[in-house]
N, C-alpha and C positions, 0 to 999 in steps of 0.2 A: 518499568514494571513488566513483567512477566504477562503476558494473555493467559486467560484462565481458558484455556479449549474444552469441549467433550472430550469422548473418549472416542477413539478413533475408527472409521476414517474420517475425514474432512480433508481440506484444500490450503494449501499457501498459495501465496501469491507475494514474488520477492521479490522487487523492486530496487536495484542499485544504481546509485549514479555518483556523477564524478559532478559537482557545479561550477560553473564560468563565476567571475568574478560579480557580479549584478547580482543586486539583491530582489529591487523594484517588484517590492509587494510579497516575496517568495514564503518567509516565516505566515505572514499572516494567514496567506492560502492552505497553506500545508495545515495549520490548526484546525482551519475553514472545513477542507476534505477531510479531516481526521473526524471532526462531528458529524458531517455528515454523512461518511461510511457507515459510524455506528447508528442511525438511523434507516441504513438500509437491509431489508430483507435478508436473512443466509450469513451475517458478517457478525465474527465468531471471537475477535479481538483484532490488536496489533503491538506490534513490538518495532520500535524503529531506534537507532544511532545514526550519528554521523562526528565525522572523525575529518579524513582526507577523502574519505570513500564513506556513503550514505549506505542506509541498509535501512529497509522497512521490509519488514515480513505483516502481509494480513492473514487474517484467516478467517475461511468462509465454508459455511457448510454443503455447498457443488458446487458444479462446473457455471450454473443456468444464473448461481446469487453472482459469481465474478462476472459473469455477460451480460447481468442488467446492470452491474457498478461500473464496468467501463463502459455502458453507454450513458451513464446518467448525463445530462445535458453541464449540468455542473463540471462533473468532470473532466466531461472532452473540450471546455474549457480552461480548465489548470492543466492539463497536457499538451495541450496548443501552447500555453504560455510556458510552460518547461522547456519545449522541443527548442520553441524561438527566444527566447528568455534566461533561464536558469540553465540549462544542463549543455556540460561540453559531449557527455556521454554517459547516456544509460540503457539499461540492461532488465528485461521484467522476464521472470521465470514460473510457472505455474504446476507445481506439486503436488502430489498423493499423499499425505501424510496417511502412513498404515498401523503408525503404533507411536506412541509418546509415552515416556514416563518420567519423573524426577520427585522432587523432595519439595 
């Protein structure tokens, strides 16, 4: 599904990775974070795939909602468990979105 965003600007936050072979627990957490994002202050949607290479794009409306989600206690426990866990290698990018349009 497509994120329904504002109108711009707001924030991405795009998240790529590459996973090791282990799964131990991985689908269930990532639903787990997906609720509880949307529970958090500033968080604007999310669009995620994975293929060979994973893709999640969040979106939040400043810089201040993404630095209280990556401190959530939650969190920087599914990131611990990524780093040591799940991920051979990934990649978090944090964008301006200055204009959006489609159909």
């Amino acid at each position: 599904m497509i994120a329904k965003t504002p109108q711009a600007p707001y924030y991405a936050v795009i998240f790529t990775s590459l996973k090791n072979e282990k799964d131990d627990g991985y689908n269930e957490t990532a639903i787990i974070m997906e609720e509880l994002a949307k529970q958090q202050s500033g968080f604007l949607g999310l669009e995620s795939a994975r293929n060979q290479v994973g893709i999640s794009v969040s979106y939040w409306i400043s810089l201040e909602a993404i630095q209280k989600w990556k401190t959530n206690l939650d969190h920087i426990e599914a990131q611990q468990k990524g780093k040591s866990n799940w991920y051979k290698h990934y990649k978090v990018r944090i964008a301006k979105v200055e204009r959006d349009y489609g159909i």
